[in-house]
ZADO-1210 file (C-alpha; in nm, 4 decimals, padded with zeros to 6 digits):
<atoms>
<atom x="00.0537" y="-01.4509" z="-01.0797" code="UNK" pos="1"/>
<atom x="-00.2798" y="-01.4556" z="-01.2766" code="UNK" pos="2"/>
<atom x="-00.4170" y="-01.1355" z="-01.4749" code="UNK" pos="3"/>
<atom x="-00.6409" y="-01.1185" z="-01.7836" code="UNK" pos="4"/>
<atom x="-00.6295" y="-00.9366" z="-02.1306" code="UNK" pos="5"/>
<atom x="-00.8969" y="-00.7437" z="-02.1103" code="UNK" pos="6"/>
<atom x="-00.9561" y="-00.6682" z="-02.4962" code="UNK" pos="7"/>
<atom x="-00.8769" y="-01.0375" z="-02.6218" code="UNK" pos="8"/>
<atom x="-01.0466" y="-01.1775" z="-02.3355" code="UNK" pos="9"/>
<atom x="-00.7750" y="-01.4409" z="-02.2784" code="UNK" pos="10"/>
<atom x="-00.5975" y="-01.5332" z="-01.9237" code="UNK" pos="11"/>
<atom x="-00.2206" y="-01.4295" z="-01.8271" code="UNK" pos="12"/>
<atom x="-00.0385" y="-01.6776" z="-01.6114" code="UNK" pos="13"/>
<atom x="00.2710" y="-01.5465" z="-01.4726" code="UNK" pos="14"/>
<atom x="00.5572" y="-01.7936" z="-01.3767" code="UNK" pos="15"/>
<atom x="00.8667" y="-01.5943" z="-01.2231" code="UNK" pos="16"/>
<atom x="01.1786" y="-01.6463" z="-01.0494" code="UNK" pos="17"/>
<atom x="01.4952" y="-01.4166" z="-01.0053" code="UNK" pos="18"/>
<atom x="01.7226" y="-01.6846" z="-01.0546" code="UNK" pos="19"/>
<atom x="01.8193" y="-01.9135" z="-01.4456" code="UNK" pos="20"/>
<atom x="01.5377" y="-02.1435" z="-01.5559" code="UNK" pos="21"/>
<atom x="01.4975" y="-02.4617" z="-01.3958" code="UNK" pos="22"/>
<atom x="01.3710" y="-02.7859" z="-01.4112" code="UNK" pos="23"/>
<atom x="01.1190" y="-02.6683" z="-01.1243" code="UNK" pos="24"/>
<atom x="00.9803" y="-02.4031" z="-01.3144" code="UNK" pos="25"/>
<atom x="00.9689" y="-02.5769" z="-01.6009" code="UNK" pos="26"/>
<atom x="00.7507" y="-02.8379" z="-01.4316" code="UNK" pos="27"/>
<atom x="00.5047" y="-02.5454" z="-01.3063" code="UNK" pos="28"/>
<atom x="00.4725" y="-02.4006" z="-01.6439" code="UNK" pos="29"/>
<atom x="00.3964" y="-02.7495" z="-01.8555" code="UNK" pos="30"/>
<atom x="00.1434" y="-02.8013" z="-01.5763" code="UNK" pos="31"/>
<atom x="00.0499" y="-02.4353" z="-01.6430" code="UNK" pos="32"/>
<atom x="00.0010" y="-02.5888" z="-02.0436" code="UNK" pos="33"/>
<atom x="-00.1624" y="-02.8924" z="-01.9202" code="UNK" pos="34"/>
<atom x="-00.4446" y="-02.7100" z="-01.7406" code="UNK" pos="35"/>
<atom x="-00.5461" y="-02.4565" z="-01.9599" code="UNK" pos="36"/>
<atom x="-00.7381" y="-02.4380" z="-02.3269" code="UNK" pos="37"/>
<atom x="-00.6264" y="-02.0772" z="-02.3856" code="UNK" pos="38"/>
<atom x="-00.4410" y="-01.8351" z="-02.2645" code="UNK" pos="39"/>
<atom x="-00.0999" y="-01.6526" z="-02.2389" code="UNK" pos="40"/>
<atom x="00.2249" y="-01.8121" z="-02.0577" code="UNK" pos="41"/>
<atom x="00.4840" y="-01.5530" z="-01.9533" code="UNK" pos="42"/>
<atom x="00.7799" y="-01.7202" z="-01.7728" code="UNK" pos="43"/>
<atom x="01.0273" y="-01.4598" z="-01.5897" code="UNK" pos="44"/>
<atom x="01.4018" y="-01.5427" z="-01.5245" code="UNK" pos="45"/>
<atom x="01.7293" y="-01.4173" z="-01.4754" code="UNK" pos="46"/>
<atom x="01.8352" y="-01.6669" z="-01.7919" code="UNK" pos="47"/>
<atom x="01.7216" y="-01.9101" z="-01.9665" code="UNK" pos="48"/>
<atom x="01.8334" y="-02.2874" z="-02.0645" code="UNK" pos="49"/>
<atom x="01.7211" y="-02.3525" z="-02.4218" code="UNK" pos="50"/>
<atom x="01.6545" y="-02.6677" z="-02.3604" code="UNK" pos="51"/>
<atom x="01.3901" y="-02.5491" z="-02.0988" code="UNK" pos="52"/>
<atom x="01.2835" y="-02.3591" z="-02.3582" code="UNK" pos="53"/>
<atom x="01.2576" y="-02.5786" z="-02.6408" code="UNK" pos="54"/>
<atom x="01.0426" y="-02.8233" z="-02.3949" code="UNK" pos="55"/>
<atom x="00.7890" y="-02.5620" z="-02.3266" code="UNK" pos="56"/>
<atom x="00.7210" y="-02.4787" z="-02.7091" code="UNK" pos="57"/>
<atom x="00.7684" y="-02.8569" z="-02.7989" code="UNK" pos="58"/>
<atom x="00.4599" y="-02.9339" z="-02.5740" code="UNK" pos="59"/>
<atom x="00.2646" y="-02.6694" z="-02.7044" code="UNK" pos="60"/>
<atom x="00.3256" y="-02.7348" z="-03.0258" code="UNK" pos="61"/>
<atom x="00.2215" y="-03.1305" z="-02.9922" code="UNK" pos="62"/>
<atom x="-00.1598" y="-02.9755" z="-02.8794" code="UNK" pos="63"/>
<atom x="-00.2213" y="-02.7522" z="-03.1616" code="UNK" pos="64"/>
<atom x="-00.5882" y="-02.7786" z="-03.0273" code="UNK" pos="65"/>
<atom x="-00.4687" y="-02.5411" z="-02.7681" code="UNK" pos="66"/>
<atom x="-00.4425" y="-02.1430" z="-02.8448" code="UNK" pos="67"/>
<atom x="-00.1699" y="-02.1236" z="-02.6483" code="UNK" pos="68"/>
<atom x="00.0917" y="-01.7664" z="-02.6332" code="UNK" pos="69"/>
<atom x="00.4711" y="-01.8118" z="-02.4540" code="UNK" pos="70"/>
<atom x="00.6921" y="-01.5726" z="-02.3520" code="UNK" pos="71"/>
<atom x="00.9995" y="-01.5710" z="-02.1881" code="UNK" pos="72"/>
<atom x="01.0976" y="-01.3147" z="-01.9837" code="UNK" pos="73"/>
<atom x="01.4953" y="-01.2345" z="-01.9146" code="UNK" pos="74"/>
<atom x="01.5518" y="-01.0147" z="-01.6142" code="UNK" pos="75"/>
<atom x="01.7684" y="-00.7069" z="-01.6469" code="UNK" pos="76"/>
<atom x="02.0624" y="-00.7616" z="-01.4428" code="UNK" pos="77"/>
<atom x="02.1034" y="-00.4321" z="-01.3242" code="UNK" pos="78"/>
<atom x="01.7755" y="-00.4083" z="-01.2335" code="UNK" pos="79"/>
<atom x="01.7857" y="-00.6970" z="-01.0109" code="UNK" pos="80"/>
<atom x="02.0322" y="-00.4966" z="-00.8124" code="UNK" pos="81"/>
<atom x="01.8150" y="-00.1745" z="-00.8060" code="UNK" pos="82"/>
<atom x="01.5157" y="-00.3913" z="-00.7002" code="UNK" pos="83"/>
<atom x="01.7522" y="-00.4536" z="-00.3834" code="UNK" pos="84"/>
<atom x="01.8696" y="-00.1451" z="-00.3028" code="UNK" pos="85"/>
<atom x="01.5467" y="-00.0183" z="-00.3389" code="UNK" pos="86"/>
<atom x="01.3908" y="-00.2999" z="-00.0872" code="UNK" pos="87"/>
<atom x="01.6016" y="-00.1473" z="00.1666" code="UNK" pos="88"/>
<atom x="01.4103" y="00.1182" z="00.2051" code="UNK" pos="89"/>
<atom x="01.1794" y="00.2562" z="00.4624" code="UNK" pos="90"/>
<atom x="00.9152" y="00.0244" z="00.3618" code="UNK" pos="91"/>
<atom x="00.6269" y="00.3135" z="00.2872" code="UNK" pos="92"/>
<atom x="00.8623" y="00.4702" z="00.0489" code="UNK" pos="93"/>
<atom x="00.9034" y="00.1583" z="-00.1898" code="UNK" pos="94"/>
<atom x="00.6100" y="00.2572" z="-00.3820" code="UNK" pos="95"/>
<atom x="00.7365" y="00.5848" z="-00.4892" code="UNK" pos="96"/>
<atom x="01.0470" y="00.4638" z="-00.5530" code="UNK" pos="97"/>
<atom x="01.0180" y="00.2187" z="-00.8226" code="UNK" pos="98"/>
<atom x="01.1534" y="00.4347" z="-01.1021" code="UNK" pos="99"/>
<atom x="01.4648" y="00.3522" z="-00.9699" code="UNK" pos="100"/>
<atom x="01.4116" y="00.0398" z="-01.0603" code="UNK" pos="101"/>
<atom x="01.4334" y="00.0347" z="-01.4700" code="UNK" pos="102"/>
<atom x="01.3663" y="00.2690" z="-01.7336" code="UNK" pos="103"/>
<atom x="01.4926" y="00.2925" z="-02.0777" code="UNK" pos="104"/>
<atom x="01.8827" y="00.2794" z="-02.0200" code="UNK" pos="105"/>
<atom x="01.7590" y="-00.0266" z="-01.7897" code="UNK" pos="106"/>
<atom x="01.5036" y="-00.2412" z="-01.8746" code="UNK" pos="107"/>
<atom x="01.3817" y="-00.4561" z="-01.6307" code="UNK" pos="108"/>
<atom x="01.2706" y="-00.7399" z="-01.8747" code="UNK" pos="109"/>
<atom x="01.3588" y="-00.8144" z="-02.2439" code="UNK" pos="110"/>
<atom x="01.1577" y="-01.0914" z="-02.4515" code="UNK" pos="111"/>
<atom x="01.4063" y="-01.3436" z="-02.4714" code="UNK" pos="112"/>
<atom x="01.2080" y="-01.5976" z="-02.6402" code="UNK" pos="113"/>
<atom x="00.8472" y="-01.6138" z="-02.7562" code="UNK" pos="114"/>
<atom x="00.6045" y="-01.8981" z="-02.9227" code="UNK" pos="115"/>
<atom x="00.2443" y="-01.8138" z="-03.0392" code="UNK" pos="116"/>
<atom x="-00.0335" y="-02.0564" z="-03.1176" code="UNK" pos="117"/>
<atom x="-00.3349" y="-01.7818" z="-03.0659" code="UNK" pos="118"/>
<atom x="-00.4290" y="-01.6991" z="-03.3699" code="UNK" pos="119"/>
<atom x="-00.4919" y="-01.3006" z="-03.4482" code="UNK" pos="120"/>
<atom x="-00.8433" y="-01.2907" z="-03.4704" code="UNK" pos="121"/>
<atom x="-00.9364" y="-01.5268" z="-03.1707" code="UNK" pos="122"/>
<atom x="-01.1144" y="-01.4023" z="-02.8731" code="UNK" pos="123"/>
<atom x="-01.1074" y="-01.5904" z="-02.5292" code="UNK" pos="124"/>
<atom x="-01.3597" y="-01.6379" z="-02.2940" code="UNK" pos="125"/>
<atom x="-01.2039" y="-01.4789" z="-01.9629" code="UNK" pos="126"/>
<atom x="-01.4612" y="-01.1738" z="-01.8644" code="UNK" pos="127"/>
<atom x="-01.3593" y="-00.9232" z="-01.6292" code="UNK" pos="128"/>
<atom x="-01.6898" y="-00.7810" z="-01.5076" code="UNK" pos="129"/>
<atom x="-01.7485" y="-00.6973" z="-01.1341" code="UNK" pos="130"/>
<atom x="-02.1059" y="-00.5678" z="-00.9980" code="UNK" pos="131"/>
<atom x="-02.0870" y="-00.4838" z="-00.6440" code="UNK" pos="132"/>
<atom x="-02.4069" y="-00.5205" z="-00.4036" code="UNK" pos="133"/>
<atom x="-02.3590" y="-00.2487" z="-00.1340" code="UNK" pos="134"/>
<atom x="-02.6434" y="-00.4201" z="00.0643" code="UNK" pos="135"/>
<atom x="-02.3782" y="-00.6888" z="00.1264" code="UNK" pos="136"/>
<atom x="-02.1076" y="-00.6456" z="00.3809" code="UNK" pos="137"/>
<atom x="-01.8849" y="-00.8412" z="00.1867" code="UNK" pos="138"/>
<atom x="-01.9274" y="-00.6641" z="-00.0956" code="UNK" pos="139"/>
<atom x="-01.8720" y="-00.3231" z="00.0475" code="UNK" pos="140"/>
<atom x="-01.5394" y="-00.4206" z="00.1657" code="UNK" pos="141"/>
<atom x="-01.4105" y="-00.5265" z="-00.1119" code="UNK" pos="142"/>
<atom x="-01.5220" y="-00.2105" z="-00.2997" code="UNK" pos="143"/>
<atom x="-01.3414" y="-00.0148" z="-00.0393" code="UNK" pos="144"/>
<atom x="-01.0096" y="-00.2070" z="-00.0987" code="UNK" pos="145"/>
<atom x="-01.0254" y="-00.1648" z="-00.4563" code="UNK" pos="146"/>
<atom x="-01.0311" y="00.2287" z="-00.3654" code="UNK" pos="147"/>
<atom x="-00.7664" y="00.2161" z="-00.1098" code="UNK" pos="148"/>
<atom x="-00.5641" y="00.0578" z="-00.3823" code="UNK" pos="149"/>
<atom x="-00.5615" y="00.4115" z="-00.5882" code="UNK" pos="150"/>
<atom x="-00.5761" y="00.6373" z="-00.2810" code="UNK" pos="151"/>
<atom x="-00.3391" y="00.4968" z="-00.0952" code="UNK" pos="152"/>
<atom x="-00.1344" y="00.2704" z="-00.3594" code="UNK" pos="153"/>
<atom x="00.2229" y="00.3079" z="-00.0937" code="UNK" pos="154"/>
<atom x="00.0243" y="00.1024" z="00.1489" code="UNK" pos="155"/>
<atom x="00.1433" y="-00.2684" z="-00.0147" code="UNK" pos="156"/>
<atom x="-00.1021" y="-00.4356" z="00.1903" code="UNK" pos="157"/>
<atom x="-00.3809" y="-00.3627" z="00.0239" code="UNK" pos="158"/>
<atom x="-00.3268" y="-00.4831" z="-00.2911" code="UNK" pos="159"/>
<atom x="-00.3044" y="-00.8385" z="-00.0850" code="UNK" pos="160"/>
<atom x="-00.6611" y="-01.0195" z="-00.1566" code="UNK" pos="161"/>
<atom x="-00.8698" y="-01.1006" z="00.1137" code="UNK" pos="162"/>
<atom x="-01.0754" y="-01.3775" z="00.2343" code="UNK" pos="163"/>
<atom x="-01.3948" y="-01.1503" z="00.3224" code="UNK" pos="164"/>
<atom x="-01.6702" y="-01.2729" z="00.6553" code="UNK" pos="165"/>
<atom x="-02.0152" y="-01.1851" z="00.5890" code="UNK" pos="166"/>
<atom x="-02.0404" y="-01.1196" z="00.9335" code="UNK" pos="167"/>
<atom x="-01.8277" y="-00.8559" z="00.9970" code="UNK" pos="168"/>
<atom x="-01.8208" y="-00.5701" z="00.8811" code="UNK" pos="169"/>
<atom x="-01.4559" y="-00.4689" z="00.9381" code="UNK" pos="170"/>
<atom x="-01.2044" y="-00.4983" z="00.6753" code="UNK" pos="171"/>
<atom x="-00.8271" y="-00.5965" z="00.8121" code="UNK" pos="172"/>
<atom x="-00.5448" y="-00.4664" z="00.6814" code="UNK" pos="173"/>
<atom x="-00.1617" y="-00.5602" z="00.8312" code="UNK" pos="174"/>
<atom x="-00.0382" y="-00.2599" z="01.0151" code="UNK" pos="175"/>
<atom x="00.3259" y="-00.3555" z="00.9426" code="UNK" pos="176"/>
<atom x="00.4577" y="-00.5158" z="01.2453" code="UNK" pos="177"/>
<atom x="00.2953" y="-00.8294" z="01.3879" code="UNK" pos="178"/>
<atom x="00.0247" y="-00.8246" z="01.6114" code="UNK" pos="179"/>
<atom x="-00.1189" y="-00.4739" z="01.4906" code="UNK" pos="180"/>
<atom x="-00.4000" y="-00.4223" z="01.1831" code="UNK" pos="181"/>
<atom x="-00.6166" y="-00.1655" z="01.0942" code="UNK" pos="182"/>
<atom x="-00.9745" y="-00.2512" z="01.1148" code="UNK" pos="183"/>
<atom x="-01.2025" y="-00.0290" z="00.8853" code="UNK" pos="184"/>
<atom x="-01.5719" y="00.0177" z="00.8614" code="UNK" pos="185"/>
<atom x="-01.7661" y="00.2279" z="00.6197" code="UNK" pos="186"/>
<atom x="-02.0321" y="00.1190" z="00.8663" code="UNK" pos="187"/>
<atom x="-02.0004" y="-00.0461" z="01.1657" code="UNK" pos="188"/>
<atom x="-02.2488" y="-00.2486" z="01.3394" code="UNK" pos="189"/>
<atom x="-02.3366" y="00.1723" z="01.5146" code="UNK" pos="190"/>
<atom x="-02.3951" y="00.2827" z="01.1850" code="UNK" pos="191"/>
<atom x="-02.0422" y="00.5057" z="01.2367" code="UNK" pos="192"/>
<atom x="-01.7581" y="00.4782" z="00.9318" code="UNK" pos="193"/>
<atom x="-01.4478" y="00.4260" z="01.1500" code="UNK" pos="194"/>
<atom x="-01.1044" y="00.3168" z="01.1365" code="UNK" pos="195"/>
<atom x="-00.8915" y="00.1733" z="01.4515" code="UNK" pos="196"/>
<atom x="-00.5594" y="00.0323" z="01.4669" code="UNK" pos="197"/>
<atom x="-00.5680" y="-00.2682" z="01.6614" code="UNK" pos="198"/>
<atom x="-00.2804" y="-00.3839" z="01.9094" code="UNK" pos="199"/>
<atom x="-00.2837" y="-00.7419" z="02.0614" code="UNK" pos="200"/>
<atom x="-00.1699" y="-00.8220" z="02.3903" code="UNK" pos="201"/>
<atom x="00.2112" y="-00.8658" z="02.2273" code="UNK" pos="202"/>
<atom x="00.2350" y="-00.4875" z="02.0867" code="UNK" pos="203"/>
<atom x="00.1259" y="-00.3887" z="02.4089" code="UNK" pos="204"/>
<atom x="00.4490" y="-00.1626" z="02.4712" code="UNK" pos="205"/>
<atom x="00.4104" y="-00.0108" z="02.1344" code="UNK" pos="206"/>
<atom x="00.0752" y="00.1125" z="02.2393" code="UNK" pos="207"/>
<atom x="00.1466" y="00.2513" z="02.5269" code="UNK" pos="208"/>
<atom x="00.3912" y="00.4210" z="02.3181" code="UNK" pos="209"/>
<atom x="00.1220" y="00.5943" z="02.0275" code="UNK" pos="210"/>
<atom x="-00.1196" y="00.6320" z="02.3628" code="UNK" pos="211"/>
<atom x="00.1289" y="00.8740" z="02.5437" code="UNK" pos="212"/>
<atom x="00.1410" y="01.0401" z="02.1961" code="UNK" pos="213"/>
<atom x="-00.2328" y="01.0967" z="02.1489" code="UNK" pos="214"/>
<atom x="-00.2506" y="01.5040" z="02.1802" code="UNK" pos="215"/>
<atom x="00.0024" y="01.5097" z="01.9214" code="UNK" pos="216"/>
<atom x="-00.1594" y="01.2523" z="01.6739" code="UNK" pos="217"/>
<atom x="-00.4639" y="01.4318" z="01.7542" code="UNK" pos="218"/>
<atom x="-00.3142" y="01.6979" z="01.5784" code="UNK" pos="219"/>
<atom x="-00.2112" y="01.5854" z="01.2564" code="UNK" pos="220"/>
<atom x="-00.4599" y="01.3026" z="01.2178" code="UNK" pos="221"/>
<atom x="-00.8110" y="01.4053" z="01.3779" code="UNK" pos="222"/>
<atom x="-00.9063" y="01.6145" z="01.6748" code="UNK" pos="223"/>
<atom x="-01.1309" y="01.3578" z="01.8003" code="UNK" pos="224"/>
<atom x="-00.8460" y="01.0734" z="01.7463" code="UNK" pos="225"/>
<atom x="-00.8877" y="00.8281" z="02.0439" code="UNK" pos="226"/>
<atom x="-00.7035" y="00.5590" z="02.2255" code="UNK" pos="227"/>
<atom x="-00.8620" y="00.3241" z="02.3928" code="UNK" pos="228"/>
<atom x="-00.8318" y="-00.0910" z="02.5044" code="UNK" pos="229"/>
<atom x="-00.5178" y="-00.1111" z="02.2723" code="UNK" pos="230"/>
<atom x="-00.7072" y="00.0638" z="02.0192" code="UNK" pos="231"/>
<atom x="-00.6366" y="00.3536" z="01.8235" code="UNK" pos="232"/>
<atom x="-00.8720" y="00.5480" z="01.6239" code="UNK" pos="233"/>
<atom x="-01.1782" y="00.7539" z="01.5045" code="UNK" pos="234"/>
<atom x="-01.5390" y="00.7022" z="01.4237" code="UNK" pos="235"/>
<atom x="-01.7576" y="00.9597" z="01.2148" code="UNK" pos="236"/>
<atom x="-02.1176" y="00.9743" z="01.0584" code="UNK" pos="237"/>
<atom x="-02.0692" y="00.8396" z="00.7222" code="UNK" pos="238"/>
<atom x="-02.2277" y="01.0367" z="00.4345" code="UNK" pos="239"/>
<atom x="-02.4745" y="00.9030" z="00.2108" code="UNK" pos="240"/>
<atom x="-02.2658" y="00.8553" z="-00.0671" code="UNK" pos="241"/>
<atom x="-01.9739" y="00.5998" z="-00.0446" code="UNK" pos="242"/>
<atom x="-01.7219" y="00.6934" z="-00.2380" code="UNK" pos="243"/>
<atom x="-01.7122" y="01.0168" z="-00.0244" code="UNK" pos="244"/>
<atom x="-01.6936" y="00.7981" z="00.2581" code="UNK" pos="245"/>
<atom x="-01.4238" y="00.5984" z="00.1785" code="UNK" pos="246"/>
<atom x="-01.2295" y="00.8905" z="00.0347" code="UNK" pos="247"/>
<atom x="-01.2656" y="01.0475" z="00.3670" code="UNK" pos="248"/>
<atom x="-01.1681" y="00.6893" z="00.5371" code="UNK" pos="249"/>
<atom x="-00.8772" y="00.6877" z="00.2893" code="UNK" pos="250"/>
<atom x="-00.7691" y="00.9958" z="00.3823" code="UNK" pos="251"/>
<atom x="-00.7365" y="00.9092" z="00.7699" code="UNK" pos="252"/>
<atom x="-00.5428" y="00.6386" z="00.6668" code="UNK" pos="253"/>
<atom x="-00.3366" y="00.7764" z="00.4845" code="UNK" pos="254"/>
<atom x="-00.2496" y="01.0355" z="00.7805" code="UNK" pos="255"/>
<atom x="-00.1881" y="00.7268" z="01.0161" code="UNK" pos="256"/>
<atom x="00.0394" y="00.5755" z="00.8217" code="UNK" pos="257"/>
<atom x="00.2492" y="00.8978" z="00.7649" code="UNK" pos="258"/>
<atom x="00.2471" y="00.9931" z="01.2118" code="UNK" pos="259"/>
<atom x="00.2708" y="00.6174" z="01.2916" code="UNK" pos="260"/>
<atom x="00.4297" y="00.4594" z="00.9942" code="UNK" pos="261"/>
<atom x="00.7898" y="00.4821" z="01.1341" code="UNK" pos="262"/>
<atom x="00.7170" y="00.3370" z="01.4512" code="UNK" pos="263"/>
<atom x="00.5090" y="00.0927" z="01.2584" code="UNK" pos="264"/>
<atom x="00.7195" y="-00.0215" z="00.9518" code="UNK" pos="265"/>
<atom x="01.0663" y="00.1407" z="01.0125" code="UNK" pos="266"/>
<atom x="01.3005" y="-00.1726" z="01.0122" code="UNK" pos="267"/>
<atom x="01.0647" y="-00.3859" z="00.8641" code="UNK" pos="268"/>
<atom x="01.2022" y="-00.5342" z="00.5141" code="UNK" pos="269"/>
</atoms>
């Protein structure tokens, strides 16, 4: 995993496994050491070896021309076990379930170890600065997933990054089961915001199933809710301003997921 400090302006790079430390891992983070100038190291395991440990600061330590932070990361036991119990749950409920996970009696991670070479007054060179141009397509949906990740923050899928085409103007997110994703627009190629979930030729069967359903969805998702060529969905005049049309988008997606989500995710781990 990768992240930045915003305020020191220095990189994260997350190495993590559930299981002791290991001479894989420990290969992944010097290489981690070798690439970078600056930056902070976190390493997350169940355990540690301290000779694993004592290799990592070792190497650090022979390139003091390196600002260089590393932590390591011990995994609470018990909240290993949570983190399972809680992964066998109806998948759309994981998000609001993660309390379950730690808290204070429970930590999920303790600093085992930790090494700094940054010293307290340096600032990197990482900047986190995004300016979005809503002329491009591209652009536009990625500004719409970065909403859907606070509207709809359940929906794990969208906090998946995306590998966006200039030339269409749909952005595809995983509808749980194989073969299905919802394609959404804030403005389709008809100038209409819509959002469809699409079926392939293999989810056929399932629907059929949401088709012989559609007066009902109708009801709790849109009156003019349509299916149509293994597609299910609506289309509406967006409003000038896109935030309100992606909240509005966000909201129908949100109403999917909770009349379709079981048929869509329920089993799914």
């Amino acid at each position: 995993m990768y992240a930045v400090n915003v305020l020191r302006r220095l990189p994260i790079f997350i190495e993590s496994q559930i299981n002791p430390s290991d001479n894989r891992h420990l290969k992944k983070v010097l290489e981690i050491i070798d690439a970078i100038s600056e930056g902070t190291i976190v390493w997350l395991a169940s355990d540690f070896q301290k000779f694993h440990l004592e290799e990592v600061s070792g190497y650090i330590k022979s390139q003091k021309h390196k600002y260089i932070d590393f932590f390591a990361l011990r995994l609470n036991q018990e909240a290993i076990k949570r983190s399972s119990e809680v992964n066998k749950l109806y998948k759309l409920d994981v998000w609001n379930n993660l309390y379950r996970v730690g808290g204070s009696q429970y930590p999920p991670l303790e600093t085992y170890y930790a090494y700094s070479q940054v010293p307290s007054a340096h600032t990197g060179r990482a900047i986190v600065k995004v300016s979005y141009d809503f002329e491009r397509v591209e652009d536009v949906k990625q500004y719409m997933l970065e909403k859907f990740r606070i509207h709809i923050p359940y929906l794990t899928n969208v906090w998946k990054s995306k590998k966006h085409n200039s030339n269409d103007c749909q952005l595809s997110i995983g509808g749980g089961r194989g073969g299905v994703n919802f394609k959404v627009s804030a403005r389709n190629k008809y100038g209409h915001a819509s959002i469809y979930l699409h079926f392939e030729k293999c989810q056929e069967k399932l629907y059929h199933t949401f088709e012989s359903r559609i007066k009902g969805l109708q009801k709790v998702i849109h009156p003019m809710l349509k299916a149509e060529v293994r597609k299910i969905g609506v289309s509406f005049k967006p409003d000038n301003d896109l935030d309100t049309t992606i909240r509005n988008l966000s909201q129908l997606l949100d109403k999917m997921l909770k009349a379709m989500g079981p048929e869509l995710y329920a089993g799914l781990r």
